[in-house]
N, C-alpha and C positions, 0 to 999 in steps of 0.2 A: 594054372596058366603057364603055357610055356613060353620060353624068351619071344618065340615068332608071334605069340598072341600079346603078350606084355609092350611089346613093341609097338605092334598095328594100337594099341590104347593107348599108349603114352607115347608117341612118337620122341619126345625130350628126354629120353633116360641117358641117351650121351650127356648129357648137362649134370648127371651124377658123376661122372668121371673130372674127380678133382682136379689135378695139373693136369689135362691131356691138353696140349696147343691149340686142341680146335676150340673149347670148353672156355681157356683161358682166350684165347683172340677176341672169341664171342665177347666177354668180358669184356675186354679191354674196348674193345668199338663201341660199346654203351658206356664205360668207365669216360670216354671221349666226349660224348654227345654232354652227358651230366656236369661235367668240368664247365666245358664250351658255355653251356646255357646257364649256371649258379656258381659258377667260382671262378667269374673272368672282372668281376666290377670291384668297384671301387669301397660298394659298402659291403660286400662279402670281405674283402681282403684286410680290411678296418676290422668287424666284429671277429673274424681268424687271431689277428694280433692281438687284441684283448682278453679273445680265450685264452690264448697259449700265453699270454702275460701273465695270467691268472693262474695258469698250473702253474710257471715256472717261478715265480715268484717267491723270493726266500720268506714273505710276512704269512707265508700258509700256516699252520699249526702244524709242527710234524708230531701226527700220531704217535703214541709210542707202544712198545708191547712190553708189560713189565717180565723182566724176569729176578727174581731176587733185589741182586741191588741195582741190577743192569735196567736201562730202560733202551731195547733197539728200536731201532727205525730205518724204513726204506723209503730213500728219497729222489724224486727226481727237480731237474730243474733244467734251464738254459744248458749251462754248461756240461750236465749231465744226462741228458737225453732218455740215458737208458737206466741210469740211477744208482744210486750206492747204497749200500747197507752199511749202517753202521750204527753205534750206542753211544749212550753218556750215561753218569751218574744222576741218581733223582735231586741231588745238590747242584749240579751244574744244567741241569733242566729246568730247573727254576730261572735260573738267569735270562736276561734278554737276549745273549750269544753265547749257548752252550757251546762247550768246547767239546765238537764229535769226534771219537775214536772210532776212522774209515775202515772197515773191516773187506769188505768187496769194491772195487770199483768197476762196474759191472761193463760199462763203456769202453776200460783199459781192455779187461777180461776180454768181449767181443774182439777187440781187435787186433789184440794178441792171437786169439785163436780163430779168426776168421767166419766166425760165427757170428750169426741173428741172434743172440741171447736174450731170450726177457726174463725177468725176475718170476719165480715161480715160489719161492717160500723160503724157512729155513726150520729148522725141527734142531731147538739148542742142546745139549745133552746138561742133563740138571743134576745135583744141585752144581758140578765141580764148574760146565758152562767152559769148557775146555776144548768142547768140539762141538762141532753142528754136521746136519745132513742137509747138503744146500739142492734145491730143485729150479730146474732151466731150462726152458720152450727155446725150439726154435720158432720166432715171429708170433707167439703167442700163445699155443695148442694145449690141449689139455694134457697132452703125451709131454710127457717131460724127463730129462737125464736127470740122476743124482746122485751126488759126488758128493764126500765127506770134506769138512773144513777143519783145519787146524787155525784152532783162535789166535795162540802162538806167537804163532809163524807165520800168518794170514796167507800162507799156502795151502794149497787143495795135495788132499794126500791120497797119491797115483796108486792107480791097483797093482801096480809091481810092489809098490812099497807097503802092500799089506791095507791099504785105503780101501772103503765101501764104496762100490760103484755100481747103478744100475742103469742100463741104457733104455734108450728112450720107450717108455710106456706110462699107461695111467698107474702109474706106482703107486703102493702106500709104504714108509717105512716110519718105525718107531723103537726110539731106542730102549733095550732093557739096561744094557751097564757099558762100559765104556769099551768092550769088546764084542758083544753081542744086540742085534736088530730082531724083531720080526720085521718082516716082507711081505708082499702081495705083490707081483708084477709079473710079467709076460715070460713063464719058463717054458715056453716053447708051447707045441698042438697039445689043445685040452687043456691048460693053463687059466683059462681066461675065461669069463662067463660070456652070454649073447650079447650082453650089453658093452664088455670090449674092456672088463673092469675086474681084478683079481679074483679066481675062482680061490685060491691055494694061500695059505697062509704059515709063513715055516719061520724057523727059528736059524738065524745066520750068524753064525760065529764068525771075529776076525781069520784070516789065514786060510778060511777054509772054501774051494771052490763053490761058486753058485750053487752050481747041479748039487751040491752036497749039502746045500742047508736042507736041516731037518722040518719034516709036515708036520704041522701040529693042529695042523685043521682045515676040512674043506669041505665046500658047499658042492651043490648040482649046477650047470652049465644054465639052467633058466632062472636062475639068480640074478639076480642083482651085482651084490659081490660078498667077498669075507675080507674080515679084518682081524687082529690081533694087537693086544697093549696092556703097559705095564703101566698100573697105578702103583709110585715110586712115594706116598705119605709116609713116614715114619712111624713104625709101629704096627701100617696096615699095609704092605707093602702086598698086591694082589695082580696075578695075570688075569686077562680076560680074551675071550674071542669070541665074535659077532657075526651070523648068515641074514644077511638083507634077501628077505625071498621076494621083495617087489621094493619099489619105491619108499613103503609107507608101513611093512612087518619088516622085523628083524627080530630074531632070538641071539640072547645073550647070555654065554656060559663063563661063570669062573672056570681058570684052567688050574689044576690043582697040581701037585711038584709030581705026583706021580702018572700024569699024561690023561688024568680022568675029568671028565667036566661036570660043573652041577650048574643045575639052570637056571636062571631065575625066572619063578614061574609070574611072570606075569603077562596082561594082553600084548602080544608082539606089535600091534601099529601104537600103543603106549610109549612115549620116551623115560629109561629107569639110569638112574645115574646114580651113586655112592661118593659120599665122604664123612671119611674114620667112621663111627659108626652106624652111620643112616643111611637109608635107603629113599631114596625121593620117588616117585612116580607120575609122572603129568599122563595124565587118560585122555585119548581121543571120542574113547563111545564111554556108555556108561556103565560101571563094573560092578557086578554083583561076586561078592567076595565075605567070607568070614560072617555071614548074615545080615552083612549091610547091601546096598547098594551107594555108588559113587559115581555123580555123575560127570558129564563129559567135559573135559574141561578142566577137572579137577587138580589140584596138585595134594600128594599123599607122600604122609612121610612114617617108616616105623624100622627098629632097631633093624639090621643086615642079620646079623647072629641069627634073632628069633626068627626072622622072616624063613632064611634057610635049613630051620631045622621047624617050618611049620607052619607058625603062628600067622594071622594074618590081621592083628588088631591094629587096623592103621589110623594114624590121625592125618584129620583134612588141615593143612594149611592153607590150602586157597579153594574157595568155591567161585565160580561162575554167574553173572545173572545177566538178563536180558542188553545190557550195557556193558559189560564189563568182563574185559576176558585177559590171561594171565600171557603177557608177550616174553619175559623170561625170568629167568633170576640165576642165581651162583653163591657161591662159597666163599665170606672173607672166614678168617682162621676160628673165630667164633660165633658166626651169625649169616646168617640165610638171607640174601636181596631178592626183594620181587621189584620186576617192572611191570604193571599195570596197564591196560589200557582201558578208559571210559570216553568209550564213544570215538575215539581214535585217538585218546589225550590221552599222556602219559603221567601215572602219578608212581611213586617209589613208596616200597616200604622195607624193614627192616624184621626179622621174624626170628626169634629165640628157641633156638633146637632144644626140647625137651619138654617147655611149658607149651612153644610153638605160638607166642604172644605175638601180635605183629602191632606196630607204632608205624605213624611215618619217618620217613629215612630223610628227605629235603622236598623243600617246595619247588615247582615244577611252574615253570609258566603257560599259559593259554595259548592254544595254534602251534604250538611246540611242540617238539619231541626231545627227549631227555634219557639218556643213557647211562647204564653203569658200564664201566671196562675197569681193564685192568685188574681184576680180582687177583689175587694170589695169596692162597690159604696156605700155602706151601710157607714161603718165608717174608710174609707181606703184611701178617698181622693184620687188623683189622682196618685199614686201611684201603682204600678204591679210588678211580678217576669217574665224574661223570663229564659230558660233552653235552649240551643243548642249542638245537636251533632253532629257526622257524623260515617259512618262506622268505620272509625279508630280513629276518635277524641273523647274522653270519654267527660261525660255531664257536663256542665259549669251550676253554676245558678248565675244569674245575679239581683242586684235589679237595679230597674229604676221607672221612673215618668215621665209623660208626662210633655216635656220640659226643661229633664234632661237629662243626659247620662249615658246608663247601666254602675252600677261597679259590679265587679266580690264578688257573696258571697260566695261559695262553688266550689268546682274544683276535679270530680273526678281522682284517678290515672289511669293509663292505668294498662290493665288484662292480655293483650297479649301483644308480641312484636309484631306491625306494621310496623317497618322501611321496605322499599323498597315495598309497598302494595298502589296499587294507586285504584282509585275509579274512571269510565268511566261510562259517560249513553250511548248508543245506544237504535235506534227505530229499530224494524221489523216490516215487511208489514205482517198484519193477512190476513184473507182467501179473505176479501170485499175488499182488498184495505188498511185499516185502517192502520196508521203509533202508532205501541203501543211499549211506553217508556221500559224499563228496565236499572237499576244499575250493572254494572262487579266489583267486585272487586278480585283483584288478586296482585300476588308481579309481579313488572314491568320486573323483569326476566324470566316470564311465556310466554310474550306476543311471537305468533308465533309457538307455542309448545302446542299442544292439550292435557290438563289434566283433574285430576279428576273435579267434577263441579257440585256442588247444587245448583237446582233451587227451590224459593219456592213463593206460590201462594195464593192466595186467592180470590178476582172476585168475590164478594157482598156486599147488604145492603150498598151503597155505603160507606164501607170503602177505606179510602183513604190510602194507606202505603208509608210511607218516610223515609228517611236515616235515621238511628239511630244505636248507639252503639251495639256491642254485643259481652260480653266479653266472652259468651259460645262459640258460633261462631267463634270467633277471636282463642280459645283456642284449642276448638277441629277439627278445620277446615283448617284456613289459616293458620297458623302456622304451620302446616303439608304441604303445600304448594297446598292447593286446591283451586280452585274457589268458590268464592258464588255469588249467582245472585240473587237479589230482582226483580220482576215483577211484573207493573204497569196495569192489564189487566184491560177488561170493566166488567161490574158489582161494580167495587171499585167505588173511584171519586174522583176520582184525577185531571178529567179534569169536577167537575161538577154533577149535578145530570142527564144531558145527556149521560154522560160516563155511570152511571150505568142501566139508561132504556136502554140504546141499549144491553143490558145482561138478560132482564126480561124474563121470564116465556117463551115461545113459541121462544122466539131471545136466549137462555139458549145455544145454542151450539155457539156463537160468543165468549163466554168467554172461553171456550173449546180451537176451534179456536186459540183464542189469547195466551193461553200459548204454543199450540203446535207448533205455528207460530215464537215462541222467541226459545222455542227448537231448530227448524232446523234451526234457524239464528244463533245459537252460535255453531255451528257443521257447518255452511256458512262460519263466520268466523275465523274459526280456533281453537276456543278457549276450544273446547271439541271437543270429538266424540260419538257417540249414549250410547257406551257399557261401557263409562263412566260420562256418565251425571245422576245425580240424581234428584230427584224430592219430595219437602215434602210443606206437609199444613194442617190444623185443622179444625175443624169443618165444616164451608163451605166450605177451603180448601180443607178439607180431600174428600170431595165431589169432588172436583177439582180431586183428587189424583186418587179416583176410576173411574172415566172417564181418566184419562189420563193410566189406568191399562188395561183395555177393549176396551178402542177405537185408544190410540195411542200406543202399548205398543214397538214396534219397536223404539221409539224415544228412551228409557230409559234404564241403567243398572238397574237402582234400587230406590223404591221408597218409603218414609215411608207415613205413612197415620193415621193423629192424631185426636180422642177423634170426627169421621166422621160419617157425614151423607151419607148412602149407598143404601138402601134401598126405594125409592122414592113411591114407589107402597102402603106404610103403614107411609112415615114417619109424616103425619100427624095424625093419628092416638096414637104419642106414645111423651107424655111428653110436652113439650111446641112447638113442631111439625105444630100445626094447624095456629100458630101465624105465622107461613111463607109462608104461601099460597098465600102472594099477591107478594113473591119474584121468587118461585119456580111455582106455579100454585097445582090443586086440583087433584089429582089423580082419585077422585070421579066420575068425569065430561071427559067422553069420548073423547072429544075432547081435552081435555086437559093431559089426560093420552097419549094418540098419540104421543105426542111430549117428555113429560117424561119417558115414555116409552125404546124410542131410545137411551137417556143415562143412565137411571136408572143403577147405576154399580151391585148391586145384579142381578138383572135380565138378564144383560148382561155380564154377566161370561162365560165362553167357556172352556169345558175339552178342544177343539182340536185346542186353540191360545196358543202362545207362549206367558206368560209373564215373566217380570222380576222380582226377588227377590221382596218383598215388605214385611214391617212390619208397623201391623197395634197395635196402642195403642187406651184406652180410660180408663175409670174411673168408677168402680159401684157407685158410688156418685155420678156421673154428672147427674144431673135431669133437664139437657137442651137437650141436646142430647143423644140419650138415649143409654145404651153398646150396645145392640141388635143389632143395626147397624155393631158394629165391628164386635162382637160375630158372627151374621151368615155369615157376608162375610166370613170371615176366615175360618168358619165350610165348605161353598160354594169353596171356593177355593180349599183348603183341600182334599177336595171329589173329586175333578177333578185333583188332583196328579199336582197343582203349588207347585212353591216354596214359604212359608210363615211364619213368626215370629207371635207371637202376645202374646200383654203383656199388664194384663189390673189391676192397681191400685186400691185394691180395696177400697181405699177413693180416694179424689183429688176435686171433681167434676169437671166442665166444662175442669178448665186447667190442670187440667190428675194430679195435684200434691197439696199439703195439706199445705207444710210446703218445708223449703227451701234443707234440706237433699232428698226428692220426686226430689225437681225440677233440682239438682244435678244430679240426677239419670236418671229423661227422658233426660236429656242433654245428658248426657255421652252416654247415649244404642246409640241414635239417630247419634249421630258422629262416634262410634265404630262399627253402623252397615253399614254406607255408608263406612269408611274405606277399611270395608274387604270386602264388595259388588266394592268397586268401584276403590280402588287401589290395594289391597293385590289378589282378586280375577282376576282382568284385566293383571296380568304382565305376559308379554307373555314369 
């Protein structure tokens, strides 16, 4: 198809032209109307300042990321908008007012240097933790500068002076020693794969110009991307480098001193991970190997040595079953944690490298979700944090060590009143048969009584979703006495990396299916009715959202649709788009447009269906998913005289918001527009 025909089809392709004034005007004249109608009253501007109370709030828990004796943390609040990075010791963490050593002040930074700055990461240099490689968006993106940090001196050390610096792309860097990086980032045409992500992966010495850091590995342009890194263990000190040839394969080679690589042979959509001398393996399908088979799901573990010189006798530490699927685990310096899930509950265990025994690690509460962090086998000894919450239970952090029992180190306050709000799973039966999980939560004087009621979705990349706090939610929702529903559909994996193949490419309408199948279960049982059920999700969600707009819109009063993929016919084509093709399938490829086709929601908009209200958000900053998507739906809808919002940030990137006053702000639209969509509009 040429531009003149591409054109006469999509009359909206100007709406792909990110800053263009016209593009952006557009924008801003719906950014007005949205304001005007949901953010002018009295109880939007109330539940705003309780959100952003709630960020900014010093009684948050500040997460921490262990490093040795270091524990940093990135914080924002009121006075810090944009936020600071900074550490304390695990002695003065303890305390009820640690004493923070300010390492960045990132607010100063900005306006010193007259820049958007948002916090993008920090990659510390270990064990000495002397220097860091700090990464910085402008207004959000995934493109991001990186600049070396001197601990010090708490100055940024300039490339005159010999400093690492890479300008703005989807970098990756990782340090091998206190002079030398690998790299991945934009060295100029042919650098980069389709998807907009390091083709080239080279070894950078101080002092020495860009163009002259040495290749030491590179992939093909319809990649994914490559990467390189140094496991820095004592004893086992090993380079590695990795070609993502889609989404969901990647091959991984030791780099050995003399520029030669050896591979680890195993199934490339499998995740293989090493520490000192074991080799783990979690299986996606199921592996026939050494004369066993192992099925999908699994986790395998057996010496590194022998494996590379052959052998293939692995031992299963974790098997699978109809319930129960393995959400992760890690390394303390002598012992294996697995996180469990049954049935979307998390239980913990603890697993002894060599007998490979597993006991439980701690008790886990019901309707919860319960984490391990903090690992560090490095110089953290067997010691770990976990973190547990639940819908109405704010988040606990806990220290613990294997052998010990968790004590409580931080305890967030509650946001919202709770009292009388219970939390129920129910299954419904999707279209095949399939029995798929979902959370209710409502105050226990609702039950019997059809109210208002958000549903919200996502169904990919197997992400898994579990109970967890939410005090926007809790504020702008329950509290009002709504329902909220979390669902558990396929594509996620919650039950597994089986749960999410049966959602792939061509099976793409089961996860479809599976939310409209929990729809008409909670209108089955009582708990809603169509014309007040609402429906909200992002990115892949938001994908969710415009199929559930096009093909179910009868289920739904009202539905928001965040920061979405819409557009399926190009969305490869635009931003890091092409990196999904092994989730979604190629639009390219005839047979496989067929099937995308049928739900593509741009393409299957209809002046002559009825839908329901919907607003759609995203970000001109998000350079994952591109606005375009929202932008022409909206224009598409529009034109065919629905009813439609659209509000589109123009920093944020991916998560539609920049800084904690933003994320105030989509909270509150987001609850004020199902409101008056779904209570003030429904009273008969």
């Amino acid at each position: 198809m040429n531009g003149d025909e591409e054109q006469q089809s999509d009359p909206y392709l100007w709406l792909e032209e990110v800053t263009s004034d016209r593009a952006l005007d557009w924008a801003r004249a719906r950014n007005e109307v949205v304001v005007e109608r949901f953010a002018t009253s009295d109880r939007f501007s109330e539940l705003e300042h309780r959100i952003l109370d709630m960020l900014d709030t010093d009684t948050r828990i500040p997460y921490p990321s262990r490093r040795g004796k270091w524990l940093y943390n990135f914080w924002r609040d009121a006075e810090h908008p944009k936020g600071l990075w900074r550490r304390t010791t695990f002695a003065e963490y303890r305390t009820d007012s640690p004493d923070w050593e300010v390492l960045i002040d990132l607010d100063a930074l900005a306006s010193a240097e007259e820049e958007n700055w948002v916090w993008g990461g920090a990659a510390v240099l270990r064990p000495e933790q002397s220097l860091a490689l700090i990464s910085l968006s402008r207004g959000g993106a995934d493109a991001k500068v990186m600049r070396e940090f001197d601990m010090a001196t708490k100055q940024f050390r300039e490339p005159a002076d010999g400093g690492f610096y890479l300008t703005e792309a989807k970098s990756q860097a990782r340090w091998i020693d206190a002079d030398t990086l690998y790299i991945g980032t934009d060295f100029g045409p042919g650098s980069l794969t389709e998807s907009g992500y390091p083709r080239l992966a080279k070894r950078w010495r101080r002092g020495t110009p860009l163009e002259q850091a040495e290749t030491v590995f590179e992939g093909e342009a319809a990649d994914v991307m490559v990467s390189a890194g140094y496991d820095r263990t004592p004893g086992y000190e090993r380079h590695y480098v990795a070609r993502a040839t889609d989404f969901f394969n990647e091959s991984v080679y030791l780099l050995e001193d003399d520029g030669s690589l050896r591979h680890l042979d195993v199934p490339t959509d499998a995740s293989e991970s090493w520490y000192k001398d074991w080799l783990l393996v979690r299986l996606k399908k199921d592996w026939e190997v050494g004369g066993k088979t192992y099925p999908a799901g699994a986790l395998l573990a057996m010496n590194l040595n022998e494996f590379l010189y052959g052998a293939r006798n692995f031992e299963t530490v974790f098997t699978p079953d109809a319930h129960t699927s393995l959400h992760g685990y890690g390394w303390t310096e002598n012992h294996l944690l697995l996180i469990t899930l049954e049935d979307v509950q998390t239980k913990l265990y603890v697993v002894t490298p060599g007998s490979w025994t597993r006991e439980p690690l701690a008790d886990t509460p019901p309707m919860a979700t319960t984490n391990v962090m903090n690992l560090d086998p490095l110089e953290g000894g067997d010691d770990f944090m976990l973190t547990t919450s639940g819908f109405t239970t704010p988040a606990t952090l806990l220290s613990a060590a294997v052998g010990r029992s968790p004590e409580p180190l931080k305890q967030e306050p509650a946001f919202f009143d709770a009292a009388g709000i219970e939390t129920e799973q129910f299954f419904a039966r999707s279209d095949d048969g399939t029995m798929v999980p979902y959370f209710v939560i409502r105050h226990g004087d609702r039950k019997g009584t059809p109210g208002p009621t958000v549903m919200s979705g996502y169904g990919g990349f197997e992400v898994s979703r579990t109970p967890a706090y939410s005090g926007a939610s809790g504020m702008g929702w329950l509290e009002r006495g709504g329902t909220w529903v979390m669902t558990n559909i396929r594509g996620g994996g919650e039950y597994g990396p089986e749960w999410h193949t049966q959602g792939l490419k061509e099976n793409r309408h089961r996860v479809y299916e599976d939310f409209s199948s929990i729809a008409r279960d909670l209108v089955t049982r009582g708990i809603t009715t169509p014309q007040q059920l609402g429906a909200v999700g992002g990115s892949n969600g938001g994908l969710l959202m415009g199929v559930m707009l096009t093909r179910y819109p009868e289920l739904f009063g009202a539905i928001v649709c965040q920061v979405p993929l819409l557009d399926m016919k190009r969305y490869h084509l635009l931003l890091a788009g092409a990196s999904w093709m092994a989730e979604y399938g190629d639009p390219d490829k005839p047979e496989e447009w067929e099937y995308l086709a049928k739900y593509s929601p741009y393409q299957n908009a209809r002046a002559d269906r009825t839908y329901p209200p919907i607003l759609l958000t995203t970000s001109t900053r998000d350079d994952r998913v591109h606005p375009g998507h929202a932008r022409k739906m909206a224009a598409r809808l529009e034109e065919q005289g629905h009813t439609i919002w659209y509000h589109e940030n123009i920093e944020g990137g991916h998560g539609g918001a920049a800084d904690n006053k933003q994320m105030a702000f989509q909270a509150s639209l987001i609850y004020e527009f199902f409101t008056q969509m779904l209570v003030e509009d429904r009273k008969d």
